[in-house]
C-alpha positions in Angstrom: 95.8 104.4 127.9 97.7 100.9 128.0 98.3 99.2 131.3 100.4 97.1 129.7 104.6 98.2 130.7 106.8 99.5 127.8 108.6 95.9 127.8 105.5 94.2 126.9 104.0 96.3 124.4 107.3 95.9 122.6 106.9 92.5 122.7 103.4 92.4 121.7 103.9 94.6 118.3 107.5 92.5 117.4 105.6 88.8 117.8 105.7 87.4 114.6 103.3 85.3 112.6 104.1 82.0 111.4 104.0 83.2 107.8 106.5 85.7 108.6 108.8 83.4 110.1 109.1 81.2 107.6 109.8 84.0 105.3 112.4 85.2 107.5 114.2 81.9 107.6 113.9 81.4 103.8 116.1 84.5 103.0 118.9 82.9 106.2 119.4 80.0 104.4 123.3 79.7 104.1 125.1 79.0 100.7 128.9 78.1 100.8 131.0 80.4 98.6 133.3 78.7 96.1 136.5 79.7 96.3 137.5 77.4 93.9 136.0 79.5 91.2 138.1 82.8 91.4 140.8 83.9 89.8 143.1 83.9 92.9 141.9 80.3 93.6 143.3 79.0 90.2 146.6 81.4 90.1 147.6 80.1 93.6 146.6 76.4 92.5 149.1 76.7 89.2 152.0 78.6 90.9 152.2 77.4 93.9 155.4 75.6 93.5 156.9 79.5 92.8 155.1 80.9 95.4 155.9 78.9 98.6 158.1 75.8 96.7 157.5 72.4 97.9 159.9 71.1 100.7 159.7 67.6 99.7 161.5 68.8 96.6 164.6 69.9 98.3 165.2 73.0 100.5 168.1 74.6 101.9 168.3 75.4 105.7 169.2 79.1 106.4 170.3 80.0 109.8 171.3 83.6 110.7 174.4 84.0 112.5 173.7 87.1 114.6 170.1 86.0 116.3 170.4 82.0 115.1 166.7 82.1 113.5 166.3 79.3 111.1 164.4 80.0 107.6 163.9 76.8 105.0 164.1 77.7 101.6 162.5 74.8 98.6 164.6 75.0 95.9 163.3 73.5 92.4 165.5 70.6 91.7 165.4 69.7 87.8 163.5 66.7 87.2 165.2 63.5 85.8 164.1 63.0 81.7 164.5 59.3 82.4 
């Protein structure tokens, strides 16, 4: 029968070896996703002047008579051909 207490003998079995641990921390190692490489990446990227519109580009300030909240709208102004 072990003298050792529960606590310890736990400890003892989970100690890991050195080659172990550097196993372990080979399969951690962290890769950054690439959102750039979806589909929803490069819709968002072509549309998104018909998505969300770009202030700079005009807008129109909407203000709601009944509660006063303010919304800003882009509009598309049509580019010069000159």
């Amino acid at each position: 029968m072990s003298t050792a207490t529960p606590r310890a003998q736990f400890h003892q079995k989970n100690l890991r070896q050195p080659a172990q641990h550097a196993a372990v921390e080979n399969q951690l190692r962290y890769e950054r996703h690439r959102p750039e490489e979806t589909t929803l990446y490069r819709l968002v990227q072509e549309h998104i002047g018909t998505f969300c519109g770009i202030l700079t580009h005009g807008f129109l300030r909407l203000r709601c008579a009944d509660c006063n909240h303010e919304k800003l709208v882009s509009i598309e102004l049509p580019r010069c051909a000159y």
